[in-house]
C-alpha positions in Angstrom: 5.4 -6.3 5.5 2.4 -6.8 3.4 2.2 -4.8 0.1 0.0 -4.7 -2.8 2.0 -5.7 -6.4 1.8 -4.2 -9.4 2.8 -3.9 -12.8 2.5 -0.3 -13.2 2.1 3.0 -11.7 -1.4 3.6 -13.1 -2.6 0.2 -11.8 -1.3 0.8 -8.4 -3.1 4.0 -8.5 -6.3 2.4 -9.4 -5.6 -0.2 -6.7 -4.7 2.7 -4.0 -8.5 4.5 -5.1 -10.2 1.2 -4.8 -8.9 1.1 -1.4 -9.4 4.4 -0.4 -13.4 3.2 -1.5 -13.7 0.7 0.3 -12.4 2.5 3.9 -14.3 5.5 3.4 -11.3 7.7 3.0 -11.1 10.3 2.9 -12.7 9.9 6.5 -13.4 13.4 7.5 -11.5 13.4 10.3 -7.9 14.0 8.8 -6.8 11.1 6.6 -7.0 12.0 3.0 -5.3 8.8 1.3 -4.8 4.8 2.0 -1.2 4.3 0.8 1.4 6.1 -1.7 2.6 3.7 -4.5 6.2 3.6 -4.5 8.3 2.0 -7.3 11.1 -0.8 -6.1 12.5 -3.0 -8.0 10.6 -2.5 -11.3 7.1 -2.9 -9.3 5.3 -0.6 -8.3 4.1 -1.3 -4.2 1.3 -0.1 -1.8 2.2 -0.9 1.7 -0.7 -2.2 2.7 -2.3 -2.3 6.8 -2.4 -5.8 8.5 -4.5 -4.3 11.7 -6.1 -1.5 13.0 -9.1 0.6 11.2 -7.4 0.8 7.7 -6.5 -2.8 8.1 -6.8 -4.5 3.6 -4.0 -7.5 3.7 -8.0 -9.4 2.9 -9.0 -7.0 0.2 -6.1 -5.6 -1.2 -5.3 -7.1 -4.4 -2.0 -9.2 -5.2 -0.8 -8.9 -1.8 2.7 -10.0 -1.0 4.5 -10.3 2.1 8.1 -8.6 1.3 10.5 -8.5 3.6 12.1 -5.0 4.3 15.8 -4.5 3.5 18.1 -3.8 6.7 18.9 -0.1 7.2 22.6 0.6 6.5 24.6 2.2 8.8 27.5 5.1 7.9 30.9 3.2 8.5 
């Protein structure tokens, strides 16, 4: 998956805003916000789209494909 990198919570804020700008969110007709910025690893991510209408792996700043860890299972 495709996220957006960051150094800190505050820029990944800015970064999730900036988005939101530039897809016209909130859209009126429900969604309210792009992404939620999610600390991993001493980053701080934004998953962002790679289709559809909220589609930003072009715009998004520092984008990074990261592959998602496999789900554990209970033994």
């Amino acid at each position: 998956m495709k996220y957006s990198v960051h150094t800190t919570e505050a820029s990944a804020e800015a970064e999730n805003q900036r988005l939101m700008g530039l897809m016209g969110i909130p859209d009126g007709k429900g969604t309210t916000n792009y992404g939620i910025p999610e600390e991993r690893d001493g980053k701080w991510l934004i998953r962002v789209k790679e289709s559809g209408p909220w589609k930003a792996d072009e715009v998004a700043e520092n984008v990074q494909f990261i592959e998602e860890p496999e789900p554990t299972t209970p033994e």
